[in-house]
N, C-alpha and C positions, 0 to 999 in steps of 0.2 A: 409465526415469526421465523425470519429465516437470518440465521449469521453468517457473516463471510469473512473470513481470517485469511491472509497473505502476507508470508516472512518472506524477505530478500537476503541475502547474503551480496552486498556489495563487489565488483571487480575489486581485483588490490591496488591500491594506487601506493605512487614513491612516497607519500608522506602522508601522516594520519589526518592532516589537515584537510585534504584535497576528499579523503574518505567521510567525514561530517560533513565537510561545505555539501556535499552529493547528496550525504544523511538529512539535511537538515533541508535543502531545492526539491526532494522527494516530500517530507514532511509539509512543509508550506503547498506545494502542487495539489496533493490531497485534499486536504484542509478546505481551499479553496472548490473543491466542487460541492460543501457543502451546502454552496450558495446558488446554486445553477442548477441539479438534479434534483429534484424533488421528492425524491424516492426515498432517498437514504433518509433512513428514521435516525439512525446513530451511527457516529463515526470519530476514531480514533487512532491516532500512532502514535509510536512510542519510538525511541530509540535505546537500543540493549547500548548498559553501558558493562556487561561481562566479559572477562577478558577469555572467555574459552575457546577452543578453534572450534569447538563443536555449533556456539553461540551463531546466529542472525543478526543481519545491523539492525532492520529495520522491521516492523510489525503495524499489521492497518489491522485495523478488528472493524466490521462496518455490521448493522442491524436494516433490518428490511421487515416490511409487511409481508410480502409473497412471495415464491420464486419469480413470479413475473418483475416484478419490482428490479430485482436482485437483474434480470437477465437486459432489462430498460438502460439499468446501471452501467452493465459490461460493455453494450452498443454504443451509448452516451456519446457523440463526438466530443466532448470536453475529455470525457473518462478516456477515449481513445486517445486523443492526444501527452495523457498525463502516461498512461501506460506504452507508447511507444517512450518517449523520453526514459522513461524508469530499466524498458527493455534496454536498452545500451548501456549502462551504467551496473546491471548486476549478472552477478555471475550465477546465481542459484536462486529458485522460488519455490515455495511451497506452499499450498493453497486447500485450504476447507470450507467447505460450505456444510449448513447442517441448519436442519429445520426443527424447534419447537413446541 
């Protein structure tokens, strides 16, 4: 089994609002490829509600059978589309894969 874990750290926007609505268009995007990739065994996000500057808005945790699986995923034109949109919107990513 193979996991894949990716935190964003959101741009700042002028008001906290504009930063969930963005939290929440990323959450729903994801979400929706559970139904078109086939691959993904398991998938989740969360959204940090900690107020630390160290803290991430957002976190996907996603589960796969194999790296191939996992590498099906990243090509995915849905999965591209979902990750350019997400590219413009954050300032920081940070990503682990780890096998089982």
């Amino acid at each position: 089994m193979v996991k894949h874990i990716v935190m964003w750290k959101l741009k700042t926007h002028a008001d906290l609002t504009s930063k969930i609505a963005a939290a929440l268009e990323i959450k729903k995007s994801l979400e929706r490829l559970t139904s078109t990739i086939i691959e993904i065994r398991e998938l989740e996000v969360g959204m940090n509600f900690s107020n630390s500057e160290k803290a991430y808005d957002i976190i996907l945790y996603t589960e796969f059978d194999s790296k191939n699986d996992l590498e099906h995923y990243a090509k995915h034109p849905e999965h591209v589309k979902v990750k350019n949109f997400i590219d413009g919107i954050v300032e920081d990513r940070v990503v682990v894969d780890y096998e089982i």
